[in-house]
C-alpha positions as CSV (number, residue, x, y, z in Angstrom):
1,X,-7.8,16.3,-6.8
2,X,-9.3,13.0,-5.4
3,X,-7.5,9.8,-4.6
4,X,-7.6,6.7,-3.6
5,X,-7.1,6.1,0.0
6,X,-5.8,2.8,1.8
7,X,-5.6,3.6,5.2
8,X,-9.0,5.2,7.4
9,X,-7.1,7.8,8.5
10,X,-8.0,10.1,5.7
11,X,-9.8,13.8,5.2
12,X,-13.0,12.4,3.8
13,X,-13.1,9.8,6.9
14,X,-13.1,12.9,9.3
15,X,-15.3,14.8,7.4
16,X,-18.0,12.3,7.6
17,X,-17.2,11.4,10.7
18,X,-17.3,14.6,12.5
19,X,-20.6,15.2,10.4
20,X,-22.9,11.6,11.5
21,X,-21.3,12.3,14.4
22,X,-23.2,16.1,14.8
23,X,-26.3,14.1,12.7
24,X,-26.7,11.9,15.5
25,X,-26.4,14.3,18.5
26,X,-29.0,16.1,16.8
27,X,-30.6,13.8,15.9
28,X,-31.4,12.4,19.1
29,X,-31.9,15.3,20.9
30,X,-35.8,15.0,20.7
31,X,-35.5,11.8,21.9
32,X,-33.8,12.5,25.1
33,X,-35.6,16.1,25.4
34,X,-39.1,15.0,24.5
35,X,-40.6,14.4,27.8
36,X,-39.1,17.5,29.3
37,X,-39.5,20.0,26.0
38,X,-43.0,18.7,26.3
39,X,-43.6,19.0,29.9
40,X,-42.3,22.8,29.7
41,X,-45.1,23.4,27.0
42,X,-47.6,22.4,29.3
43,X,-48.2,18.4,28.4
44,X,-48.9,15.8,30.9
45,X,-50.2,12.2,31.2
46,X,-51.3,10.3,27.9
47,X,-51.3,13.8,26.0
48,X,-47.5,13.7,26.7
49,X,-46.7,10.3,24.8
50,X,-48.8,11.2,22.3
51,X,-47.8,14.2,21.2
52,X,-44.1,12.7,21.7
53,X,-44.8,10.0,19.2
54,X,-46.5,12.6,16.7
55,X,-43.8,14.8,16.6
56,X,-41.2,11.7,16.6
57,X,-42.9,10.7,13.3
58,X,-43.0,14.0,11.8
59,X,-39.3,14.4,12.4
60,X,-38.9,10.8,10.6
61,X,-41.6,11.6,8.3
62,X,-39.0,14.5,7.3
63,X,-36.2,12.2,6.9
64,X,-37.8,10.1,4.4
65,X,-38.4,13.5,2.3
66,X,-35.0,14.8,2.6
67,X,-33.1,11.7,2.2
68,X,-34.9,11.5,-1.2
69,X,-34.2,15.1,-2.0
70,X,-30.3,15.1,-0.5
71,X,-29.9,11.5,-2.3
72,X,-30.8,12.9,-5.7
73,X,-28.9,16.3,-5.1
74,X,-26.0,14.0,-4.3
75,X,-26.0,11.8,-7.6
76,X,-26.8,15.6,-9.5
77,X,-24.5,17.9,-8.4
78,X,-21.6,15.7,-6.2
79,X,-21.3,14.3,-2.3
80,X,-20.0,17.1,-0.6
81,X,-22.9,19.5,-2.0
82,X,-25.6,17.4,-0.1
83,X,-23.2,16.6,2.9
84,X,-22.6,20.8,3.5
85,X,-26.1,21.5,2.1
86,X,-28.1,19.9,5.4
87,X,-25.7,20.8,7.5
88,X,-26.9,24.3,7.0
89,X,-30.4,23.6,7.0
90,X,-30.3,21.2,10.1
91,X,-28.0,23.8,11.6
92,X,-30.5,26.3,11.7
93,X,-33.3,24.5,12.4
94,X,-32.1,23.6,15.6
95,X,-31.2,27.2,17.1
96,X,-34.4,27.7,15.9
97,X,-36.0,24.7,17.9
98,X,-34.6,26.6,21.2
99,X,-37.0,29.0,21.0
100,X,-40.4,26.9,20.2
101,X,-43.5,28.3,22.6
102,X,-45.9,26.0,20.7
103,X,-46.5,22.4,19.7
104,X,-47.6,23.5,16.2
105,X,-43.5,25.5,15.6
106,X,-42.3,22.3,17.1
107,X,-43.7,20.1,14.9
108,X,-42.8,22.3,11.7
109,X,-39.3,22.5,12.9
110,X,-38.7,19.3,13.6
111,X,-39.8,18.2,10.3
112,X,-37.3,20.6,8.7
113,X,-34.6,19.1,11.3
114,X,-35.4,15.8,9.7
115,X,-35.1,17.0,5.9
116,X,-31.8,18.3,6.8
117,X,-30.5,15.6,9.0
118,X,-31.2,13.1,5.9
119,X,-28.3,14.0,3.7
120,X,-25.2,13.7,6.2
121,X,-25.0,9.9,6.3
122,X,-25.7,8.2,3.0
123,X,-23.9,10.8,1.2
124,X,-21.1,10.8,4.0
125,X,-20.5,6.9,3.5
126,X,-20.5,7.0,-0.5
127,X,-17.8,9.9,0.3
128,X,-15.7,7.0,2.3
129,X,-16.7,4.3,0.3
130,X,-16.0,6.2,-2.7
131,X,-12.2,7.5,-1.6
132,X,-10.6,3.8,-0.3
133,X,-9.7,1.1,-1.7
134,X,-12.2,-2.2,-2.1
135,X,-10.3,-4.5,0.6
136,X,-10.3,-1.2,2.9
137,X,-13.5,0.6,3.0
138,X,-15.0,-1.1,5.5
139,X,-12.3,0.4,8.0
140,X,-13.4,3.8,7.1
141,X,-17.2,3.3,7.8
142,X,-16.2,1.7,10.9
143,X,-15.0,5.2,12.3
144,X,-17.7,7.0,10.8
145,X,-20.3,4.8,12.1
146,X,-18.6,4.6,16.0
147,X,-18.4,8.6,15.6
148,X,-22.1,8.5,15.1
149,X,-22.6,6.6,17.8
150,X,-20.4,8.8,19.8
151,X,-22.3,12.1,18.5
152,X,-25.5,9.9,20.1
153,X,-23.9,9.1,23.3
154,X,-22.9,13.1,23.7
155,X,-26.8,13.5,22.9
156,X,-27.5,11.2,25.9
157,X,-25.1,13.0,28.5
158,X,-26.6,16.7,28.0
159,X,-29.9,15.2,29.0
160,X,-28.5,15.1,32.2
161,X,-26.8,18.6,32.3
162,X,-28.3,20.8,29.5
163,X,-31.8,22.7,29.5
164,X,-33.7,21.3,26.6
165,X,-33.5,24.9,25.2
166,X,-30.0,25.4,25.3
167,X,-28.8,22.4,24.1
168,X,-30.5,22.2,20.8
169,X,-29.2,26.1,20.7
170,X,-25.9,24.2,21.2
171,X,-26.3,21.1,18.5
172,X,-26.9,23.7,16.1
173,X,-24.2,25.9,16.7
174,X,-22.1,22.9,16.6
175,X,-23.3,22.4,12.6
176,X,-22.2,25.8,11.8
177,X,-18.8,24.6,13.2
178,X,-18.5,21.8,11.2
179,X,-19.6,23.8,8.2
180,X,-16.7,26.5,9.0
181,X,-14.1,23.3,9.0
182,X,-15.5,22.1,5.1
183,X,-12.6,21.3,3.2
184,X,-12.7,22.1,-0.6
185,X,-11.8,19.8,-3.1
186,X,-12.9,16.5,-1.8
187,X,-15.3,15.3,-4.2
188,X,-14.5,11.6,-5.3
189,X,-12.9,10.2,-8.6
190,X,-16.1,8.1,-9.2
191,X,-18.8,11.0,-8.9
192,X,-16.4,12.9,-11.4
193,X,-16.2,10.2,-13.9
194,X,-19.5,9.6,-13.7
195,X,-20.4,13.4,-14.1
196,X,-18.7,13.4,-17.2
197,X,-20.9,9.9,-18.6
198,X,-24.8,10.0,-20.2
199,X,-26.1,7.8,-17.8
200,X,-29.2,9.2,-15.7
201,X,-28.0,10.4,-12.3
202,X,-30.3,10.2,-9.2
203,X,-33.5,8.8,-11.4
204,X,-36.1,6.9,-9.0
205,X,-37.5,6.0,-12.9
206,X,-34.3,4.0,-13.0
207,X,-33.7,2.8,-9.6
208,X,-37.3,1.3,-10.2
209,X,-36.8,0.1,-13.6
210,X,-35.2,-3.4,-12.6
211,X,-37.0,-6.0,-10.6
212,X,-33.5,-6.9,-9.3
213,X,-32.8,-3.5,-8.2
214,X,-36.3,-2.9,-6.6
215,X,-35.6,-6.4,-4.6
216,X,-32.3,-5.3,-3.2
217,X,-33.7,-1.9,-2.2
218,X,-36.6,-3.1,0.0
219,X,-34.2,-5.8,1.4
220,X,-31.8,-3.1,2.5
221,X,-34.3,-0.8,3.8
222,X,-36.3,-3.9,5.7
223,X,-32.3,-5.0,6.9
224,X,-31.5,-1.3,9.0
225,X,-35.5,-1.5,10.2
226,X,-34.7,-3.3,13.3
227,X,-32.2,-0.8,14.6
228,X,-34.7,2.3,14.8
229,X,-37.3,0.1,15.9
230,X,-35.1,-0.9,19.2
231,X,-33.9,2.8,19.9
232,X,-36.6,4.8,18.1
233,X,-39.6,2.9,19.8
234,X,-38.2,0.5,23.0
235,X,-35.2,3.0,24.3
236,X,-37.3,5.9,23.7
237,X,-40.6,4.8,25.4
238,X,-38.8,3.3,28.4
239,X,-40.9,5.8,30.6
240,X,-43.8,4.2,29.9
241,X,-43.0,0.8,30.0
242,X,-40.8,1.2,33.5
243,X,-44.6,3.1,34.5
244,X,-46.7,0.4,33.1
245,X,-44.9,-2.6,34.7
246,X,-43.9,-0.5,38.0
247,X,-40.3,-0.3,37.7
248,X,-38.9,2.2,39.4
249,X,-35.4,4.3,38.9
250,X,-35.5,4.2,35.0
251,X,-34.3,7.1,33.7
252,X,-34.2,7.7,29.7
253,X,-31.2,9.3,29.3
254,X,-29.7,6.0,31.1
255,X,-31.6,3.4,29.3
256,X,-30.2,5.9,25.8
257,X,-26.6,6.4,26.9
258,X,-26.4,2.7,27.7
259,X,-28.3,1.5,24.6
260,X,-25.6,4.1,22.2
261,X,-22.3,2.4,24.0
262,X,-23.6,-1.1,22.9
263,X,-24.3,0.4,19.2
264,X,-20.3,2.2,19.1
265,X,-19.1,-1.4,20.6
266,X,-20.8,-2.9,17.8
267,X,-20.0,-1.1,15.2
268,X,-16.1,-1.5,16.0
269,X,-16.6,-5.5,16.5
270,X,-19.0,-6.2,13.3
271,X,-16.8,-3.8,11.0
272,X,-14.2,-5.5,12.4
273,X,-15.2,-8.9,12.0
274,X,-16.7,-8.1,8.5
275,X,-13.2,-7.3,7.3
276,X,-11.6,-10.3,9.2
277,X,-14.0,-12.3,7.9
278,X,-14.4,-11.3,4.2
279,X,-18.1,-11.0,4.8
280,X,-20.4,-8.6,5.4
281,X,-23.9,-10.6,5.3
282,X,-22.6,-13.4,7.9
283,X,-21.9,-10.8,10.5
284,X,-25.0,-8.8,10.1
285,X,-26.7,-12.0,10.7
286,X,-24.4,-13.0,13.5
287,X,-25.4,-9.5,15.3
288,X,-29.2,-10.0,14.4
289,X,-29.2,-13.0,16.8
290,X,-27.6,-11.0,18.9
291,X,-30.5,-8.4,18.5
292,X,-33.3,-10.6,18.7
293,X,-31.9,-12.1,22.2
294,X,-31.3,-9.2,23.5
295,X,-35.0,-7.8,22.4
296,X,-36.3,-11.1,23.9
297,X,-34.9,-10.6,27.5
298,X,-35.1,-7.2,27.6
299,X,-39.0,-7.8,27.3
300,X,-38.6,-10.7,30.0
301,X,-36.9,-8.1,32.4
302,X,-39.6,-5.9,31.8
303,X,-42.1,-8.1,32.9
304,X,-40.1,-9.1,35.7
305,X,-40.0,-5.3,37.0
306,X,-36.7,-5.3,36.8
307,X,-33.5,-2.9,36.0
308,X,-33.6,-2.5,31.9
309,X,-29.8,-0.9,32.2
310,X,-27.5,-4.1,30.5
311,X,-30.6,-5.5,28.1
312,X,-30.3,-2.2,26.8
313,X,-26.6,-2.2,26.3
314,X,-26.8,-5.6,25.0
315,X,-29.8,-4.6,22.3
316,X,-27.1,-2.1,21.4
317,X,-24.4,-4.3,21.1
318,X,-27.3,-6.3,18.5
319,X,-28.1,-3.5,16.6
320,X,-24.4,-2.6,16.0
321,X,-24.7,-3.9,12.0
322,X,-25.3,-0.2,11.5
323,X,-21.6,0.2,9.6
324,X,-21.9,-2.8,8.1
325,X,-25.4,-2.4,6.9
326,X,-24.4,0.9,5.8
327,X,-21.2,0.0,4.0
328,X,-23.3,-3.1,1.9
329,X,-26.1,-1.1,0.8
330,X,-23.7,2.0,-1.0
331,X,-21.7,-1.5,-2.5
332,X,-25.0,-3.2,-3.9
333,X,-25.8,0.1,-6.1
334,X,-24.1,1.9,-8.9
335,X,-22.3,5.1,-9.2
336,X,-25.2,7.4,-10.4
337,X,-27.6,5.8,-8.4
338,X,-25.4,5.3,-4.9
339,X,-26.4,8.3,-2.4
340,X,-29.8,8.3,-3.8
341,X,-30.2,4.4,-2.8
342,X,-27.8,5.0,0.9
343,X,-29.8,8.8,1.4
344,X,-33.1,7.4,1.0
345,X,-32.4,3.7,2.4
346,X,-31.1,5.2,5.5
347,X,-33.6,7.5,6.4
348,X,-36.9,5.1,5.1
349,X,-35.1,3.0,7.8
350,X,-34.8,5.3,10.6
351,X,-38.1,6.7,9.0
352,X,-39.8,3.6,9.7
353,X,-40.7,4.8,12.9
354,X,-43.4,6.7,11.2
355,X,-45.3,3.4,10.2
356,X,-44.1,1.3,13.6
357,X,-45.9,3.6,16.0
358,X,-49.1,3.2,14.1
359,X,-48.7,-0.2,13.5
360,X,-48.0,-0.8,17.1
361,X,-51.0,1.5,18.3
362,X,-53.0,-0.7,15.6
363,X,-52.0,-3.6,17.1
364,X,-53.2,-2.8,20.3
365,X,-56.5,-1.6,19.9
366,X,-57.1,-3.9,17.1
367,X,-56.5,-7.0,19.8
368,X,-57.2,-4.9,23.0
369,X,-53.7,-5.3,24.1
370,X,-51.2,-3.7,26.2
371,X,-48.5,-1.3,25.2
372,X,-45.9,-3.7,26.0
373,X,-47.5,-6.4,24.1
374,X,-47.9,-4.6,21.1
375,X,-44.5,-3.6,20.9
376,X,-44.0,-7.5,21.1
377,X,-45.7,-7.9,18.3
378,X,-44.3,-5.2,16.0
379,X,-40.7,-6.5,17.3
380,X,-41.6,-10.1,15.9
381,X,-42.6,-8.2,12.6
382,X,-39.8,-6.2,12.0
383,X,-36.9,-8.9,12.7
384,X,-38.4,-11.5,10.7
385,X,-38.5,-9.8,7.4
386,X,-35.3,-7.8,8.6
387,X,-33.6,-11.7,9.1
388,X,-35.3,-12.9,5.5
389,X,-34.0,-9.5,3.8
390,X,-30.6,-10.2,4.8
391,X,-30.1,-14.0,4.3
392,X,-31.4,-13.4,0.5
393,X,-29.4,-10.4,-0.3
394,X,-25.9,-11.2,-2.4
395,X,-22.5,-10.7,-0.6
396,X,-21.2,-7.6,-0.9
397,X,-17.3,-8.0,0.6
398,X,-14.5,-6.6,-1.9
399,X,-17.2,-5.7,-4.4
400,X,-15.8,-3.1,-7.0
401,X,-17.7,0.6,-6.2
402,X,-16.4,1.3,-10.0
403,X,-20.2,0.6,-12.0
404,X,-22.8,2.6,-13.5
405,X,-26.5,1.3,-13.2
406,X,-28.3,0.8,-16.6
């Protein structure tokens, strides 16, 4: 039987906790193995970053699928179905990505990978959110959120010890894990309630139905934008900019490690703050400046040919809204509609790497730029509608989770 929790230190908090916190070390596996997985399959040179960005956006381009597909299953059939549900599927994706003698397998993998992955945090977050009290909540995403970044960090520090092989054998022998550990009968009051009502449950036709509700969807999705574009496109294709601008010593899993503390740091202090504060929009735009100076010297450094180690900590640090971000966008929907908004808002965000590699690549032929200069201008593009978003969304602090949408 559910209840209604008012301290963090709960069963569903550790559930979804333990599970971003395998999401993200899976997740970012690729990232921190792709120039080495890549290498062993007989890439080199501009073939290398290529295929490294194609098979990036297939993996996203997979997220955006599953978190429609888990976000719906979630509103159908209950939380925990979807949460356990990709946790198989990403599971065994992974072992089978340890074996991959082709870029073709690869690719189809990792796109399966990414349908999986998309279920464990929106429906893991509408689990918390769902289970505490209002005044509360935003404790529980906090841990959930710095687990994540945790599972990312983890991700990071195999790079340096693990063969590309075994560790994705390892990340998915590590979901299986966390599936044997499931704990029955933790579906929330709310989802039950609303289970037992006639209103439509995980209906796009009904998400899209209210100008309103269309507004507040793109604005959350344009809000998280900003974080994948720092570690999905800047972290990740530090290579190639410490190789473009001559800097030498740079090493990925470094620039990724360092980048992942800033994001746990930041998810603590903003989910912190939010709940000091009794706001969540002021702090997300609080940590956006943060962000944005961060993005700006870390492009000065770069230019300068010099060490990228604290801009990326400090970019981090920026992009540490995630919980908060996260907690607002499950509090601005209803019931029936709630993991199908957080599933797919979520992944569309982290999937927006998909359309910001393109856009960058765009940008630079289009104007006969550099890489670094591109990425500039896709930067400027993505934190001003990311800032706009955000100052024109509605509080969210305290809001009652106890609503159906019409």
């Amino acid at each position: 039987m559910s209840r209604t929790y008012q301290t963090p230190f709960n069963i569903a908090v550790l559930a979804a906790g333990l599970g971003f916190f395998i999401d993200a070390f899976d997740l970012f596996l690729f990232n921190v193995y792709r120039i080495p997985s890549l290498k062993d399959l007989g890439l080199s040179g501009n073939d290398l970053r290529l295929a490294g960005e194609k098979l990036l956006a297939i993996q996203m381009a997979g997220m955006m699928i599953g978190g429609i597909l888990s976000g719906i299953l979630a509103d159908k059939k209950g939380r925990v179905t979807a949460l356990f549900g990709s946790i198989i599927l990403y599971s065994v994706c992974n072992i089978a990505n340890g074996f991959v003698h082709d870029i073709n397998t690869y690719a189809l993998i990792r796109f399966l990978a990414g349908i999986g992955l998309a279920g464990e945090l929106g429906a893991g977050i509408t689990l918390v959110g769902e289970s505490m009290a209002p005044e509360k909540r935003g404790y529980g995403t906090i841990l959930v959120a710095t687990l994540g970044a945790l599972g990312a960090i983890t991700a990071g520090l195999a790079g340096d010890f693990l063969p590309w092989r075994t560790a994705f054998i390892a990340a998915g022998a590590a979901g299986f894990l966390l599936l044997f550990m499931r704990v029955k009968s933790m579906e929330t009051t709310l989802f039950e309630q609303t289970k037992k009502s006639e209103a439509k449950k995980g209906s796009f036709k009904l998400l899209f139905s209210s100008r309103q509700r269309i507004a507040k969807y793109i604005g959350c999705i344009l809000m998280g934008v900003p974080i994948w574009y720092s570690v999905g496109i800047l972290i990740t294709l530090s290579p190639e900019l410490a190789s473009l601008h001559h800097i030498s010593g740079i090493k990925l899993s470094t620039c990724f490690i360092l980048f992942q503390l800033g994001i746990a740091s930041g998810d603590l202090s903003s989910g912190i703050f939010s709940q000091y504060f009794k706001s969540r929009k002021k702090i997300i735009i609080v940590y956006m400046l943060v962000g944005i100076t961060a993005t700006i010297l870390h492009f000065s450094r770069i230019y300068n040919s010099s060490d990228l180690s604290l801009t990326s900590f400090f970019m981090g640090l920026g992009c540490g809204y995630l919980a908060v971000f996260v907690t607002t966008t499950a509090e601005h929907f209803g019931t029936n509609l709630r993991v199908t908004v957080t599933a797919t808002v979520t992944n569309f965000m982290r999937g927006a790497v998909t359309l910001l590699i393109p856009l960058h690549q765009w940008i630079e032929n289009s104007f006969s730029l550099s890489l670094t200069q591109g990425l500039i201008y896709t930067g400027i593009i993505v934190w001003i509608l990311a800032l706009t978003s955000t100052i024109l969304l509605p509080e969210t602090y305290g809001k009652t989770m106890e609503f159906i949408e019409q």
